[in-house]
C-alpha positions in Angstrom: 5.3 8.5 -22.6 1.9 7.1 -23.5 -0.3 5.8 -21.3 -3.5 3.4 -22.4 -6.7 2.1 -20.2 -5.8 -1.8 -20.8 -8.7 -3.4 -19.3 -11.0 -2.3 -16.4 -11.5 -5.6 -14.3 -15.7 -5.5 -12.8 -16.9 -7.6 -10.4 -16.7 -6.3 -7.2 -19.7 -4.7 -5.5 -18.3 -2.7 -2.7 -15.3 -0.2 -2.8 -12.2 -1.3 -2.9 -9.4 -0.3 -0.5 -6.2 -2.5 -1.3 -4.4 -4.5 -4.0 -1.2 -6.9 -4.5 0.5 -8.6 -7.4 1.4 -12.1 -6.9 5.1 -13.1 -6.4 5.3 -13.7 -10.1 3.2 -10.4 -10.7 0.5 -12.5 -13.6 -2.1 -12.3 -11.0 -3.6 -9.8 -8.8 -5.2 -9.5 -5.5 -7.9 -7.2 -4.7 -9.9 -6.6 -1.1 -12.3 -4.1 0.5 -15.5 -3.9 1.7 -16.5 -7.3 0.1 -15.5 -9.4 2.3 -13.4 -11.5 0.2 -10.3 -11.6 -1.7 -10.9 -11.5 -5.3 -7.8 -12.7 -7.9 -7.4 -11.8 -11.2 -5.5 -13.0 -14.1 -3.4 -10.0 -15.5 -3.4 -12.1 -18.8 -6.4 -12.8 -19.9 -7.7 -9.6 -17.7 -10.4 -12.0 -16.2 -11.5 -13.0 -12.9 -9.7 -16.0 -11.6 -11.6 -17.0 -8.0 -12.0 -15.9 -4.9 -9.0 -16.7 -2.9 -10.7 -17.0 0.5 -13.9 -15.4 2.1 -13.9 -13.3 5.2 -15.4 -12.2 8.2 -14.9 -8.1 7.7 -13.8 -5.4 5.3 -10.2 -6.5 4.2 -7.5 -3.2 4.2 -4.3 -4.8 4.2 -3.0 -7.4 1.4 0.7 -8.5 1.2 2.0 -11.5 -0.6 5.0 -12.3 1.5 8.4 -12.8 -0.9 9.6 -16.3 -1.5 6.4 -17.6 -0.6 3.0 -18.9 -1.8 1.5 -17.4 1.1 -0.8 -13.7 1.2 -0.9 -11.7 4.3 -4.9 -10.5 4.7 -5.3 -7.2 7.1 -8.9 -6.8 8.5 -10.7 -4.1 9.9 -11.7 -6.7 12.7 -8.1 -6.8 13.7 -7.1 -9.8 12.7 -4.3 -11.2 9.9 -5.0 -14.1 8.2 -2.2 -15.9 6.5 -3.3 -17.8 3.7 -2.0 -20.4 1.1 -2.4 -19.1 -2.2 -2.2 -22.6 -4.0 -4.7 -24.6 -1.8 -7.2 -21.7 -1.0 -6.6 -22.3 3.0 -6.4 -20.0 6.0 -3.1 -21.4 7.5 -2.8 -19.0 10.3 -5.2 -16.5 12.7 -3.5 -13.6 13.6 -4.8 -11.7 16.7 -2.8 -8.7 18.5 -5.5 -6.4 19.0 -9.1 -6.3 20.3 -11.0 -4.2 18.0 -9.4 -1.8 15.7 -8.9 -2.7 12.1 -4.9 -3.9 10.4 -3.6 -1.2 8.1 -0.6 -2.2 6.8 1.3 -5.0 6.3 5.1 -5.6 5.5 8.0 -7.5 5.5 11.7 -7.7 7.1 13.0 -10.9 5.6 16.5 -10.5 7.5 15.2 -11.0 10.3 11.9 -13.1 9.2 9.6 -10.9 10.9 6.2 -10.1 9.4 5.0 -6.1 10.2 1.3 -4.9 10.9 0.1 -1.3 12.1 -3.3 -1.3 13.8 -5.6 1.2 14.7 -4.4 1.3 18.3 -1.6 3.0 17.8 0.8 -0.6 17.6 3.7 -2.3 15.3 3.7 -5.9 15.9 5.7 -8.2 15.1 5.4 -11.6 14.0 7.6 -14.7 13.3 7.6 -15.9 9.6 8.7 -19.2 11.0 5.6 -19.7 13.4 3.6 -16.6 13.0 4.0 -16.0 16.6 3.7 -12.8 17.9 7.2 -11.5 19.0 7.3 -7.8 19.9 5.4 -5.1 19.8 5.7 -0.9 19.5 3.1 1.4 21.2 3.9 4.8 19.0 0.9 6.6 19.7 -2.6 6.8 20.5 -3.9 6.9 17.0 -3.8 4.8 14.2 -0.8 3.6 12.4 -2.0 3.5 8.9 1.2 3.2 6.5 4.2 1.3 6.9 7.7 1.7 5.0 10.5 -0.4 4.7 13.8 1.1 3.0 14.9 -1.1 0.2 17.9 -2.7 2.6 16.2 -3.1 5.6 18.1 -0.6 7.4 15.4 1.8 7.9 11.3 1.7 8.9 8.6 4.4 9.1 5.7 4.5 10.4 2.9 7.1 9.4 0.2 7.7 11.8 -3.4 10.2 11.8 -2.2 12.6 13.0 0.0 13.1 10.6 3.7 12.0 12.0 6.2 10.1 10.8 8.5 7.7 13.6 11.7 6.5 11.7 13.3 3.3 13.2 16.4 1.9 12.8 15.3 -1.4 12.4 19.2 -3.4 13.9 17.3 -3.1 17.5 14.1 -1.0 16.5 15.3 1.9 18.0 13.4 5.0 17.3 15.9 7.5 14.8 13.4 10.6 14.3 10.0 11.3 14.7 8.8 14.5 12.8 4.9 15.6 11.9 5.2 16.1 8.0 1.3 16.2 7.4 -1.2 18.6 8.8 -3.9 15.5 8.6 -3.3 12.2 8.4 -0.7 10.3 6.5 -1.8 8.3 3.9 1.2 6.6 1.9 5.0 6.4 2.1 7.8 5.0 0.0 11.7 5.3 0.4 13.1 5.4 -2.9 17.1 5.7 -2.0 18.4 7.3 0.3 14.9 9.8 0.7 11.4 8.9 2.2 8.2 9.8 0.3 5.1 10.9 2.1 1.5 11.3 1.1 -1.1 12.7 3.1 -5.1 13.7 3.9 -3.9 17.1 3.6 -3.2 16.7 -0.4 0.6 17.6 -0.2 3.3 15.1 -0.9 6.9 15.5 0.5 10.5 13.9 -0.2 12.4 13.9 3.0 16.1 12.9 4.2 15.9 10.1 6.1 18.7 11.5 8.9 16.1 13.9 10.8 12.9 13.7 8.3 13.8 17.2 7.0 11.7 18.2 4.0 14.0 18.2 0.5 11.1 18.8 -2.0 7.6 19.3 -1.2 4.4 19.7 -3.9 1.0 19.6 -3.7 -0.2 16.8 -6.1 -3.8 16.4 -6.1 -6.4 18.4 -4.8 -7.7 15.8 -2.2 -6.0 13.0 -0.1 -3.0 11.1 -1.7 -3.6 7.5 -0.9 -1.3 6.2 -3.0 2.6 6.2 -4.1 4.4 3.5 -6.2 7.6 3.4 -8.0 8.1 2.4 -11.5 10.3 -0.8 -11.0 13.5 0.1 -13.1 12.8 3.9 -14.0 12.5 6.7 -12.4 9.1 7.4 -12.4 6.3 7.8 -9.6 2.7 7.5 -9.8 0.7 9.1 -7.5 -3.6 8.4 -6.7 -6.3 10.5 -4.7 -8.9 10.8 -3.3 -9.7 13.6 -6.6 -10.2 10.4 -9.1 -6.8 11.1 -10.5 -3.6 9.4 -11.3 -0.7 11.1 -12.0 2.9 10.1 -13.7 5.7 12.3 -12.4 9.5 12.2 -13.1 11.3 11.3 -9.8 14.1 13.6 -9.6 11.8 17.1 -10.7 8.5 16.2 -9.0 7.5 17.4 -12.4 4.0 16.0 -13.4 4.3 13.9 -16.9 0.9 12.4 -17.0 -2.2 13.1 -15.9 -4.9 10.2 -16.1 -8.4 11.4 -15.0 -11.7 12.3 -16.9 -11.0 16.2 -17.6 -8.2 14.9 -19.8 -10.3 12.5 -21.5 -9.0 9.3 -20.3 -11.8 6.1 -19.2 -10.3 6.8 -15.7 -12.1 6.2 -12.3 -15.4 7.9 -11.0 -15.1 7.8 -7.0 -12.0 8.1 -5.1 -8.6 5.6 -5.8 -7.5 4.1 -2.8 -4.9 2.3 -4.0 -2.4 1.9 -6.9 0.8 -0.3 -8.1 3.3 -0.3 -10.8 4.1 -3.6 -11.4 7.1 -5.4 -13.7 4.0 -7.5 -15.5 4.0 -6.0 -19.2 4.6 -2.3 -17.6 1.4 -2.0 -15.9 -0.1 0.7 -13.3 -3.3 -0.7 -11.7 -5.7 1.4 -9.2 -8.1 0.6 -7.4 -11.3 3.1 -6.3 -14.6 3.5 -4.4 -16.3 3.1 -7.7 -15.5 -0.8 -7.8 -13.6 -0.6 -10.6 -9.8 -2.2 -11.3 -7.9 -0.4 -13.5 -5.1 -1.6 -15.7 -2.9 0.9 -17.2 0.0 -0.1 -19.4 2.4 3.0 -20.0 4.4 2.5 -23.4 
């Protein structure tokens, strides 16, 4: 496995806390403290526009599937759903008074849009209407990462204080609830029929996803893991901290394949990586950090 620095996309002037890839994954999204979505063209590797200005620091982006449309989390607590194509905010989104969006996800069986907030909620929103149609209270601390298993059947929820709540998402019943982390967690993925969890306290876990009981359990990076993605077709993960590292790692082992960070002599980040994907475009792993920096890698 090689992996080369394809292009480091500058222009933003404030750290940088999330990223999406459009639903044809040529362009991508960026948001932080800048108050402003920023798009790039994973092509030419050059800034495209900026999508839409906004009112606070953004720390959610999702582009919902089958649509045009991007899903903008903001630390003032409200979504805004916007029309990638025509540049305009279609939709407000308010559930919250105060307290910033974390996450933001999907269920397209039941045409629901997900967001975690800082209060402690899950709400739920029509993809029909955008109306707000339920809402979970699962703790008094922030919900900060939301999974969704790859069928639809299963959702977690990872809050500060380091818990996991597993729902069965047929009537959103809750299945297990479990602290994994010591600190907060900080990134989740369900690869299969096993949940992946990333946390403040620098470990990362794979977990059955009956009762949450740990199967494997390493500890990655020396500082917070903020980030897990899967490589689309192989079985790969990469992993990003809060150390200014990005690490490769085979799947199955939780054996560490590549290291990308200064020390090993890579053009890698200089402040903490908040954020990463591995996206279907030409192979590509991109991170974003608090040094305002994008990062295209393309692993050959």
């Amino acid at each position: 496995m090689e992996v080369n620095l394809k292009a480091t996309l500058v222009g933003h002037r404030n750290p940088i806390y999330t990223l999406e890839s459009s639903y044809d994954s040529r362009y991508l999204f960026t948001g932080g403290n800048d108050k402003g979505v920023v798009e790039w063209d994973l092509e030419t590797f050059e800034f495209k526009r900026i999508l839409v200005p906004v009112p606070a620091s953004i720390y959610a982006l999702h582009q919902i599937p089958n649509t045009k449309l991007l899903a903008v989390g903001l630390r003032s607590g409200e979504v805004f759903i916007v029309d990638i194509d025509s540049q305009k905010i279609l939709h407000r989104l308010k559930g919250c008074d105060g307290g910033g969006v974390f996450n933001i996800k999907t269920h397209l069986g039941q045409n629901l849009l997900i967001t975690s907030n800082e209060q402690g909620e899950v709400l739920f929103w029509s993809l029909k209407d955008f109306s707000l149609v339920n809402k979970l209270s699962l703790t008094d601390t922030t919900v900060r990462v939301i999974a969704m298993k790859q069928d639809e059947e299963l959702a977690a929820f990872g809050d500060k204080n380091g818990e996991i709540h597993l729902y069965e998402t047929e009537n959103w019943e809750l299945k297990a609830r479990r602290k994994i982390h010591d600190l907060s967690v900080t990134s989740m993925l369900f690869e299969g029929g096993t949940l992946f969890t990333g946390g403040r306290d620098a470990k990362m876990h794979r977990l059955e996803t009956g009762h949450l009981e740990p199967i494997q359990s390493i500890v990655p990076h020396m500082f917070t893991v903020y980030g897990i993605a899967k490589h689309p077709h192989a079985p790969f993960l990469v992993t990003v901290s809060r150390d200014k590292t990005t690490k490769i790692w085979d799947m199955e082992k939780l054996s560490l394949l590549r290291n990308i960070s200064r020390d090993r002599k890579f053009d890698a980040h200089l402040l903490s990586i908040n954020a990463c994907l591995w996206i279907d475009y030409k192979n590509y792993i991109v991170s974003i950090a608090d040094d305002r920096l994008v990062k295209v890698w393309e692993v050959v």
